[in-house]
C-alpha positions in Angstrom: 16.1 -5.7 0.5 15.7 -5.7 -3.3 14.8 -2.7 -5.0 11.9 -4.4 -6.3 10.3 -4.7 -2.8 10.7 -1.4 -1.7 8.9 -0.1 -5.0 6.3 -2.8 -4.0 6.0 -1.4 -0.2 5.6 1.8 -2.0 2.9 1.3 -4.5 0.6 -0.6 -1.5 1.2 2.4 0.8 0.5 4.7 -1.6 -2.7 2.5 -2.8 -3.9 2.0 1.0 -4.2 6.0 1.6 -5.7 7.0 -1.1 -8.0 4.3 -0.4 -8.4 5.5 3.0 -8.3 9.8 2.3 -11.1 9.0 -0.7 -14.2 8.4 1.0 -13.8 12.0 3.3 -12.3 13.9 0.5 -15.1 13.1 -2.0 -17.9 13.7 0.5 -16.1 16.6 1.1 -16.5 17.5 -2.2 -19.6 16.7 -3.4 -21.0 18.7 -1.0 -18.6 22.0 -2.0 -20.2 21.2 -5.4 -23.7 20.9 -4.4 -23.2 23.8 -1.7 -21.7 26.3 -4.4 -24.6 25.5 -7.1 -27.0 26.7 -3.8 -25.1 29.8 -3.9 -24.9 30.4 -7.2 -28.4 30.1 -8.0 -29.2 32.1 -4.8 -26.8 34.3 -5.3 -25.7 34.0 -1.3 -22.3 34.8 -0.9 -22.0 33.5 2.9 -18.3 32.2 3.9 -19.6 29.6 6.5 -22.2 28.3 4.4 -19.6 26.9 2.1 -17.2 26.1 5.2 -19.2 24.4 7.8 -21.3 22.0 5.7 -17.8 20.4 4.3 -16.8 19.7 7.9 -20.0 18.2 9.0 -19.8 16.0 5.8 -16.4 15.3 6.6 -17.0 13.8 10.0 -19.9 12.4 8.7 -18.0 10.4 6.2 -15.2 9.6 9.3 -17.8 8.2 11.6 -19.5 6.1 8.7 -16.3 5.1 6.8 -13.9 5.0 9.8 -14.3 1.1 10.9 -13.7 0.1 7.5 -10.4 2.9 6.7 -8.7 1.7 10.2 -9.3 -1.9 8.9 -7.5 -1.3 5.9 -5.0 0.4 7.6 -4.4 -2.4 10.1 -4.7 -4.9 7.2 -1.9 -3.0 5.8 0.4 -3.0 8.7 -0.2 -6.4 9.7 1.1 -7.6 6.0 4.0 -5.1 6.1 4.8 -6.9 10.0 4.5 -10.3 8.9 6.6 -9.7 5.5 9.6 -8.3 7.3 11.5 -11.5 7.3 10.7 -12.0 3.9 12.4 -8.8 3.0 15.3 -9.4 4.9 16.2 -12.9 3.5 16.1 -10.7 -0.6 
């Protein structure tokens, strides 16, 4: 295997999980933002509130997104399965 490929299997693994960690990670933190602006301006200085609404926005985000991130996921694995013997014969 060249070291051109592996660079290659890097960059598209890389590229597939940030793909699939972005959609929870910025609902995640949109709502931080929004959630510490609320208590700022209220001047509530609550741990949970800044805690639990970033984990229900989290799942939220899994249960909406998740089809689509374990599709690109399986995508990915499928192309990495069926390139194998084209990485051997380099």
């Amino acid at each position: 295997m060249s070291q051109e490929a592996v660079i290659t299997i890097m960059q598209n693994a890389i590229w597939t999980v940030i793909l699939v960690s972005a959609p929870p990670l910025l609902l995640g933190l949109a709502v931080g933002v929004l959630v510490s602006l609320f208590q700022t301006v209220t001047s509530i200085q609550e741990a949970t509130l800044a805690f639990v609404p970033k984990i229900l926005a989290v799942f939220v985000a899994l249960i909406i997104f998740g089809g689509w991130m374990l599709n690109l996921l399986r995508t990915f694995v499928e192309d990495l399965y069926t390139s194998i013997p084209l990485y051997l014969m380099q």
